[in-house]
ZAFI-676551 format. One line per 10 residues: number of its first residue (from 1); their letters; for each residue x, z, y of N, C-alpha, C. Coordinates in steps of 0.05 Angstrom, whole numbers, m for minus. Layout:
// ZAFI-676551
NUM	a	X Z Y X Z Y X Z Y; ... $
//
This chain:
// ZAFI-676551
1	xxxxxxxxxx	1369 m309 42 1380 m310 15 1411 m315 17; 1413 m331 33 1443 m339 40 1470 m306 51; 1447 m295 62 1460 m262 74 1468 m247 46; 1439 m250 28 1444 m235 12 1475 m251 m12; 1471 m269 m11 1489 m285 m32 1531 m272 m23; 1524 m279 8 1549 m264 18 1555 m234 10; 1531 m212 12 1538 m191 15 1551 m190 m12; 1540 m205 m32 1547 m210 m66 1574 m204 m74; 1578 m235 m48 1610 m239 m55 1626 m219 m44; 1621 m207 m23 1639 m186 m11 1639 m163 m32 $
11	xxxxxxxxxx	1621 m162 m41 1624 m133 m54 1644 m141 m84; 1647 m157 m92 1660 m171 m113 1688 m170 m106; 1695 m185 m72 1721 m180 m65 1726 m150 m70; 1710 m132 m69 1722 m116 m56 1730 m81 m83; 1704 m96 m97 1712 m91 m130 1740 m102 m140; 1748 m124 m133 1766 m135 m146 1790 m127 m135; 1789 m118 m103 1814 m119 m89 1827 m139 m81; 1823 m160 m98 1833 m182 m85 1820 m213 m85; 1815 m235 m65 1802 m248 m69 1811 m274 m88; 1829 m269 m98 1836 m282 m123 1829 m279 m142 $
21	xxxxxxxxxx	1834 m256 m156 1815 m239 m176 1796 m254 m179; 1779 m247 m147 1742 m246 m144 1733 m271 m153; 1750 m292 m138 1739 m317 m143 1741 m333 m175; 1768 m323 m185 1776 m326 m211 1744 m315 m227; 1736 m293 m227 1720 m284 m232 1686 m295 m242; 1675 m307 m212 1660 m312 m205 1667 m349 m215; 1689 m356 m216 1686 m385 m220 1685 m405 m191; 1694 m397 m172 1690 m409 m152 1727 m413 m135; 1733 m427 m118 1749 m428 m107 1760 m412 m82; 1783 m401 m85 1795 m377 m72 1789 m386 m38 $
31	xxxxxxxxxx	1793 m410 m33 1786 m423 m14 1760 m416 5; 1745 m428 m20 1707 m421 m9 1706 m398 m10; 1716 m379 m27 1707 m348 m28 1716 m334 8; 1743 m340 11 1744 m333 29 1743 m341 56; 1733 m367 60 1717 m376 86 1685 m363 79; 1677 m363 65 1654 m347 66 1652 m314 85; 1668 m300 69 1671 m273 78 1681 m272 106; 1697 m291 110 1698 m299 140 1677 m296 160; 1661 m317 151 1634 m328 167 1620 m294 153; 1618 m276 138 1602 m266 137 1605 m240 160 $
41	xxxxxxxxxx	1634 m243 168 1653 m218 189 1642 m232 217; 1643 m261 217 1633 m277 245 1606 m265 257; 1583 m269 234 1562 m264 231 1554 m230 244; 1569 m216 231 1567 m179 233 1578 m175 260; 1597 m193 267 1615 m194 289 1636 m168 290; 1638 m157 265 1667 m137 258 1681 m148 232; 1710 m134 236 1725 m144 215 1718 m124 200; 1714 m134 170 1708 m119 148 1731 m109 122; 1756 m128 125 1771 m136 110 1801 m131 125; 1820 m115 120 1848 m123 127 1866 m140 109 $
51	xxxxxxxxxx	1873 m157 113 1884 m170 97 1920 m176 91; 1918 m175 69 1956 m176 71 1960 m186 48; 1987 m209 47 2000 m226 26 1992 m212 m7; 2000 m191 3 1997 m178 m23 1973 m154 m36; 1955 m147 m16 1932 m135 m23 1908 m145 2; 1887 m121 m7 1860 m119 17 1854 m99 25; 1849 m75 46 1845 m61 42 1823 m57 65; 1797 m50 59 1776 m39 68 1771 m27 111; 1773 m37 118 1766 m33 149 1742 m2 147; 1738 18 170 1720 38 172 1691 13 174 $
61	xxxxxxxxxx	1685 m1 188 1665 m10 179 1657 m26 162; 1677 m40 133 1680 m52 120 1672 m33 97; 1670 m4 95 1677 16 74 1645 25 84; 1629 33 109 1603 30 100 1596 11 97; 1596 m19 109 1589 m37 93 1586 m38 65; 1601 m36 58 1613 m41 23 1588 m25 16; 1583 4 28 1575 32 7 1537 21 14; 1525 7 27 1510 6 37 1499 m29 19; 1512 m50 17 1511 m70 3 1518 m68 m27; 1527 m48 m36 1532 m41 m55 1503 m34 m79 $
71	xxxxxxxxxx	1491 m29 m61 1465 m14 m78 1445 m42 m72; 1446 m52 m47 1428 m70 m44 1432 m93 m69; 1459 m97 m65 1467 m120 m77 1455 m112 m120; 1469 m84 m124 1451 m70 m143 1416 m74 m148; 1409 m75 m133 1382 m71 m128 1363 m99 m142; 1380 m120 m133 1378 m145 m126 1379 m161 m151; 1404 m148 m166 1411 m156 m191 1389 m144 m217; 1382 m123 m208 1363 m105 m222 1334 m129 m220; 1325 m128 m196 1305 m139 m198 1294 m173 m211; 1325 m180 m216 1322 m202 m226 1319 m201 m253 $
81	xxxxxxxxxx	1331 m180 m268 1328 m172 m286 1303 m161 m303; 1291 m149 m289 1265 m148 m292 1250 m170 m286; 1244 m183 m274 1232 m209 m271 1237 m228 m296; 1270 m225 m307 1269 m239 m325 1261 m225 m350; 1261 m211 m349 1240 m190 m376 1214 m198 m382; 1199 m201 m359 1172 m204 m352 1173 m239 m359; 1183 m255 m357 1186 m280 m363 1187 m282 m392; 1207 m259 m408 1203 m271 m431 1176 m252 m455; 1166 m244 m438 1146 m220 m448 1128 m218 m424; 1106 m240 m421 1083 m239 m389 1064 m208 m405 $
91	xxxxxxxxxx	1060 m205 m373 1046 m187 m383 1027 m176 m358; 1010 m160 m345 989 m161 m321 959 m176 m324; 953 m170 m310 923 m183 m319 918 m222 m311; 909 m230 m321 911 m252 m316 880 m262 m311; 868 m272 m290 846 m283 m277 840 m305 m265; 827 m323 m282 813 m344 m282 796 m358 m285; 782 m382 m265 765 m389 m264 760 m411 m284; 739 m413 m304 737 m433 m327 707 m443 m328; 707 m472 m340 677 m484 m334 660 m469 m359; 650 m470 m359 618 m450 m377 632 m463 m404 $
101	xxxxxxxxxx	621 m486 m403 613 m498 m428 640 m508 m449; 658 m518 m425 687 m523 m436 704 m496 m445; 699 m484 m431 716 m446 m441 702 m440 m467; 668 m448 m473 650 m421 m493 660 m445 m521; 664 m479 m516 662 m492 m541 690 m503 m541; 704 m495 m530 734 m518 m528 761 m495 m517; 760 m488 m510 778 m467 m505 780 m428 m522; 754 m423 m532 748 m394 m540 777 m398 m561; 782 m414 m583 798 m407 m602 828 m406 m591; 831 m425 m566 861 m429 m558 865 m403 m542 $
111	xxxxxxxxxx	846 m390 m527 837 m367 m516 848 m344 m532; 835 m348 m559 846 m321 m576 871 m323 m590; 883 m341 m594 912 m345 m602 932 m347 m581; 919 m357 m545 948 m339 m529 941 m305 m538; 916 m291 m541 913 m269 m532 932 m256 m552; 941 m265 m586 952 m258 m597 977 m261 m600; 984 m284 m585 1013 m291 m574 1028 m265 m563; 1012 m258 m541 1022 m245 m514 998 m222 m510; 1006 m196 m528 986 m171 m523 989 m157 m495; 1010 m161 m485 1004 m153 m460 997 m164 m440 $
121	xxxxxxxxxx	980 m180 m436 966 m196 m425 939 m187 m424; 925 m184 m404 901 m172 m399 879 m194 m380; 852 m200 m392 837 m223 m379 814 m215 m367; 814 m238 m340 791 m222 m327 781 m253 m321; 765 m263 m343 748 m301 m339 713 m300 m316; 725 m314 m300 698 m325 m297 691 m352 m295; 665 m345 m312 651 m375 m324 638 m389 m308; 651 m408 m292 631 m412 m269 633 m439 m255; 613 m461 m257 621 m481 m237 617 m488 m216; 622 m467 m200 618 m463 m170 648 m467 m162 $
131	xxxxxxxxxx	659 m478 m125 681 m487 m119 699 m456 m116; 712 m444 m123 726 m423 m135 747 m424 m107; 755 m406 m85 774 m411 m58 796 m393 m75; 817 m406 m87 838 m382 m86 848 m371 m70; 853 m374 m42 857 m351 m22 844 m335 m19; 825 m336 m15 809 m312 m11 798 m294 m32; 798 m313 m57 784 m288 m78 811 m281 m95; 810 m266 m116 830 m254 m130 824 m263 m148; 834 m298 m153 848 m312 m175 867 m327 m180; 879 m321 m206 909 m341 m206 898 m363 m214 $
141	xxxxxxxxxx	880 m376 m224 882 m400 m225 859 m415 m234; 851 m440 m234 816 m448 m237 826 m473 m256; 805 m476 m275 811 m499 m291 783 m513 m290; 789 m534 m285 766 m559 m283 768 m583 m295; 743 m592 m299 741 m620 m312 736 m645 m292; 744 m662 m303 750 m681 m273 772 m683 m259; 766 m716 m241 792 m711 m219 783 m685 m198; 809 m672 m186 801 m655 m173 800 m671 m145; 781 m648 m121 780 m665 m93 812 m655 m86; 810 m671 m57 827 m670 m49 831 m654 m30 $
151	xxxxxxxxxx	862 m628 m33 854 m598 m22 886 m600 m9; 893 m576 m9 921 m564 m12 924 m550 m37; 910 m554 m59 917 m532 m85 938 m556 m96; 948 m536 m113 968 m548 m137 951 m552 m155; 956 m585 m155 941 m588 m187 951 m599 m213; 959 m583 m225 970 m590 m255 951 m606 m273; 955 m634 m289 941 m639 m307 945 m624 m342; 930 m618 m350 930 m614 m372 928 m628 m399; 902 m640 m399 903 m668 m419 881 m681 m404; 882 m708 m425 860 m730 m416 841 m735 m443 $
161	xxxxxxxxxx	816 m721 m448 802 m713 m472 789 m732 m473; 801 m753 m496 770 m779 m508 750 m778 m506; 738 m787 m499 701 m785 m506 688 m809 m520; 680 m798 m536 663 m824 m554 634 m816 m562; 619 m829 m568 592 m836 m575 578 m813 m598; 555 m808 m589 551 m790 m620 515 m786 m625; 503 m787 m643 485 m781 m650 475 m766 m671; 453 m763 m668 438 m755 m705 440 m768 m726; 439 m764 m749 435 m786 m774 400 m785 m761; 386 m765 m756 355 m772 m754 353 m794 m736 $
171	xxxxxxxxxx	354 m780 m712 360 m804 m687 355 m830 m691; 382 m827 m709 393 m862 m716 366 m877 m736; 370 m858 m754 341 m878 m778 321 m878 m764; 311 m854 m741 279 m866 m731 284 m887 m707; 306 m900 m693 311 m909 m668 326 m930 m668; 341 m934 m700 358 m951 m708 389 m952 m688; 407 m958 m697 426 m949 m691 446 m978 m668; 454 m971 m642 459 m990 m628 494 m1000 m630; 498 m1025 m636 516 m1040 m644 533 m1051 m615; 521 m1045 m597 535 m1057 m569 532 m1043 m541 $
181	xxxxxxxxxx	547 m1036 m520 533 m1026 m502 509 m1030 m494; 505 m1059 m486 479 m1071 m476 458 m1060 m490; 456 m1042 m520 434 m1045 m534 421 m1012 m525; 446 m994 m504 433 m964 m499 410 m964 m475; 409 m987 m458 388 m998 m453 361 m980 m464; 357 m990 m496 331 m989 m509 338 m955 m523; 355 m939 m507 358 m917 m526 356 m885 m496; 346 m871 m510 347 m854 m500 378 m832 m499; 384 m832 m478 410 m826 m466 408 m792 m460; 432 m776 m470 433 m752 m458 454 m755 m437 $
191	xxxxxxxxxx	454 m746 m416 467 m757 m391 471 m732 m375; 507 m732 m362 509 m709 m356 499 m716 m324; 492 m695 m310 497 m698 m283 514 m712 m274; 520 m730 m255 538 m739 m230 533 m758 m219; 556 m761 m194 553 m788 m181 543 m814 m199; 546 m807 m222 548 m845 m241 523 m831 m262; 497 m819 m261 492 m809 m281 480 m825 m296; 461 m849 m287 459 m878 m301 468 m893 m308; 503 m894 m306 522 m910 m307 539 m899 m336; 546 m909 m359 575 m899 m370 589 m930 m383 $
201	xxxxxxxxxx	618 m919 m367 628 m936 m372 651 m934 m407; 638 m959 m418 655 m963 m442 678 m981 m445; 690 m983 m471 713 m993 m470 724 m991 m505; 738 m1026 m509 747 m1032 m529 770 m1038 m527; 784 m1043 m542 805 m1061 m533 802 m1089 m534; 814 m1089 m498 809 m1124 m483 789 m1122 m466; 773 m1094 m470 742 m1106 m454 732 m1080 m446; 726 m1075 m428 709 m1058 m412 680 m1056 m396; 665 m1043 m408 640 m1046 m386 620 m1033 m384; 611 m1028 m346 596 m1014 m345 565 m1018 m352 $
211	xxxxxxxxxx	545 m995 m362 528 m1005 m371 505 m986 m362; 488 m991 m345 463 m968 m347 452 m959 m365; 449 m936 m362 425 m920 m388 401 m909 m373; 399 m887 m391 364 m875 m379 357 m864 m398; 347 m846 m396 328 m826 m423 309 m809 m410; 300 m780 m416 287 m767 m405 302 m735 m392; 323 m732 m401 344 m707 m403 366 m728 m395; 378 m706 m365 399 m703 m349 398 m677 m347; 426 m670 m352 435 m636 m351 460 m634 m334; 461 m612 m327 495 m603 m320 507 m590 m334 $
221	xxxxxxxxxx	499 m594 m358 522 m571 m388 522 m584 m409; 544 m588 m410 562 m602 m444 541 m596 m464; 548 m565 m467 543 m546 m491 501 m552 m497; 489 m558 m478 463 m566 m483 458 m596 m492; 472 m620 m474 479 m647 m492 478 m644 m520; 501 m631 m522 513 m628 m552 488 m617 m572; 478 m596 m565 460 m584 m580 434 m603 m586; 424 m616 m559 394 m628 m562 399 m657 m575; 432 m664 m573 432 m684 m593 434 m677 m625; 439 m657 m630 435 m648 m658 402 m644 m670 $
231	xxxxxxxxxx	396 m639 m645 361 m633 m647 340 m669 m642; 361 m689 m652 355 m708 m658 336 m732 m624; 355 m716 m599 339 m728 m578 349 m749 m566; 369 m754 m579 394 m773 m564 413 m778 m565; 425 m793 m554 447 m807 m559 467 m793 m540; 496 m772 m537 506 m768 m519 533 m782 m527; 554 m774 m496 577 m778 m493 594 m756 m494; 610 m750 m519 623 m718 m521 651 m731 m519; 670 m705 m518 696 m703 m521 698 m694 m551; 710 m711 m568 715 m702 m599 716 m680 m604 $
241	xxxxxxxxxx	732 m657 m594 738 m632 m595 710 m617 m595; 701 m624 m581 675 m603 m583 651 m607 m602; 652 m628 m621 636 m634 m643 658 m635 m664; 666 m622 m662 682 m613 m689 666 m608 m714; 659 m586 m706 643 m566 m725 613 m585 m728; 600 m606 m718 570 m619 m729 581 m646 m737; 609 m655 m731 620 m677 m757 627 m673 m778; 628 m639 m778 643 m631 m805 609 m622 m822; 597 m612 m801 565 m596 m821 551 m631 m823; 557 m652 m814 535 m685 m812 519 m674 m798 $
251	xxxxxxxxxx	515 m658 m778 481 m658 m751 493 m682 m739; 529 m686 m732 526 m715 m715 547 m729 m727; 538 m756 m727 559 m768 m724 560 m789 m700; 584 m810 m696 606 m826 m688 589 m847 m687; 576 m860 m663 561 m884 m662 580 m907 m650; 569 m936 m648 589 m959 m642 620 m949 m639; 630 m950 m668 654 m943 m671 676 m954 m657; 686 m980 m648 695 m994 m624 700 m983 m604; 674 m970 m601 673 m964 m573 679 m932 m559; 691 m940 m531 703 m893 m526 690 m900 m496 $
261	xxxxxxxxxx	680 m877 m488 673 m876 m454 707 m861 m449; 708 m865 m420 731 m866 m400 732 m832 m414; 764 m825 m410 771 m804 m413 765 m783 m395; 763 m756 m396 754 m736 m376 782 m714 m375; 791 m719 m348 814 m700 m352 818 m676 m336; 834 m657 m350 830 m630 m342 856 m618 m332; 846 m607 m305 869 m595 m290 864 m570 m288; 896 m552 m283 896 m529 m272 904 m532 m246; 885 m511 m230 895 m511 m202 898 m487 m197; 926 m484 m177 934 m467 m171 939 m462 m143 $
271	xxxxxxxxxx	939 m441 m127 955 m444 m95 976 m447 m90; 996 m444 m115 1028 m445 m102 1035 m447 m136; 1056 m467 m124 1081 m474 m156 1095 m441 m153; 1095 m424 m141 1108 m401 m154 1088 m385 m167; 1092 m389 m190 1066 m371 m205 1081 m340 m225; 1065 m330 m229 1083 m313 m241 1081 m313 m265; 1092 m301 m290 1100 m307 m310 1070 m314 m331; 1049 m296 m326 1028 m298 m351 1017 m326 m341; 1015 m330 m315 1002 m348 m303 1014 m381 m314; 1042 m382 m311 1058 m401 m321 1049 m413 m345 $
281	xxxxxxxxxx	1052 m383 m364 1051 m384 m393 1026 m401 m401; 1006 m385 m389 979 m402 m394 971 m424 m382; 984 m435 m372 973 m462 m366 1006 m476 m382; 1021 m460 m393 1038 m493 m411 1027 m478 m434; 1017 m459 m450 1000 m462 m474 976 m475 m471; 961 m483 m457 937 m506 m458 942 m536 m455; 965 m534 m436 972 m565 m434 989 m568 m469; 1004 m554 m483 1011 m557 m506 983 m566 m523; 971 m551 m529 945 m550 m545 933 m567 m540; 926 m578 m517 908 m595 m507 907 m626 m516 $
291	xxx	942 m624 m508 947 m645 m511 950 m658 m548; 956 m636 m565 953 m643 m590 927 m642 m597; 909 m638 m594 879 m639 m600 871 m664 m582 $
//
């Protein structure tokens, strides 16, 4: 980069004719400009430049030089230019790995308003919670729920999504409705899979605690919790956002109001902080959104 930055300035001298001009030009000091071009003749190990009080004039191998960095240095400028086009207008296909249940009930609408953002943007999702290798497969980027393990990926957080309590109005009148952690004990629990699946930990302000449950249904999908608690089976632990739509129809509401289980937070992971432009885009439009919801 440093080669190319020289060949920059040489070709600038040499547009200008003089390195006063050049530097005037460029904003830099007549000084630095021309210890540079120096070191860049050191480097080539020919003189490129004749120099005199009062002009510059071009050496035989200073004049293909010139005709030869001339286009590169062209080239160079071009491509940045395009790059920055593409930055302000993403556009290529964009492929990513997203969890089932969080993409189909929590993401589909933020989904279709980048898609209307940015029409040249083209998507290729897979729904999947299997460990996703971005080297090897052809994806820019995986979004997950949870802390992530610990890899070499880049992991961006996105938000940290509340979770609070929710049931049936049926539920509640045939099972009566529980006023304290201690009382989920006597309640049948929808419970996601994991390391802690007997365990959820609650929290008020001043006080925290963990509390065993138990029911008959342990799942590994949000989107089935959510449902079989509408179908009056239990008591789950949702992220607000995704019972939107059954606090607004009453299938659920908001049990021990006090009380929120630990937040669940969501990262993008990536292989490398150089991402390219759609890829960027979409992961600061979710962390935007995310974070206001």
């Amino acid at each position: 980069m440093e080669l190319l930055n020289d060949m920059a300035l040489f070709v600038e001298v040499v547009k200008a004719r003089s390195f006063r001009r050049a530097a005037e030009a460029m904003g830099m000091p007549n000084s630095t400009l021309s210890r540079r071009i120096s070191g860049l003749e050191k480097a080539i190990g020919l003189r490129l430049l004749h120099r005199t009080t009062r002009k510059i004039e071009l050496t035989e191998a200073g004049q293909l030089y010139f005709d030869r960095c001339k286009r590169i240095v062209e080239e160079a400028r071009l491509a940045h230019e395009q790059l920055g086009e593409m930055l302000a207008r993403p556009s290529g296909l964009l492929r990513a790995s997203l969890p089932v249940d969080f993409a189909t009930i929590y993401l589909a609408p933020l989904i279709a308003e980048f898609a209307s953002r940015y029409p040249g943007i083209s998507f290729d999702f897979d729904l999947t919670p299997r460990q996703v290798d971005l080297i090897s497969e052809p994806v820019d980027l995986v979004i997950r729920m949870g802390e992530p393990p610990s890899s070499n990926l880049i992991a961006r957080k996105l938000a940290s999504l509340p979770r609070y309590l929710y049931a049936s109005p049926a539920y509640l009148e045939r099972f009566g409705e529980p006023a304290h952690p201690r009382d989920l004990a006597g309640h049948e629990c929808l419970r996601l899979r994991s390391p802690k699946t007997d365990n959820w930990t609650l929290s008020r302000p001043g006080e925290t605690l963990e509390v065993e449950v138990g029911g008959r249904f342990q799942l590994n999908s949000v989107g089935l919790i959510r449902r079989l608690a509408t179908l009056d089976l239990g008591i789950a632990v949702l992220a607000q956002g995704i019972v939107t739509e059954e606090l607004a129809n009453g299938s659920l509401r908001r049990v021990m109001q006090q009380w929120q289980a630990s937040p669940i937070p969501v990262y993008a992971l990536t292989e490398t902080r150089l991402l390219p432009a759609k890829t960027q885009r979409f992961i600061e439009f979710l962390r935007e959104r995310l974070e206001e919801g």
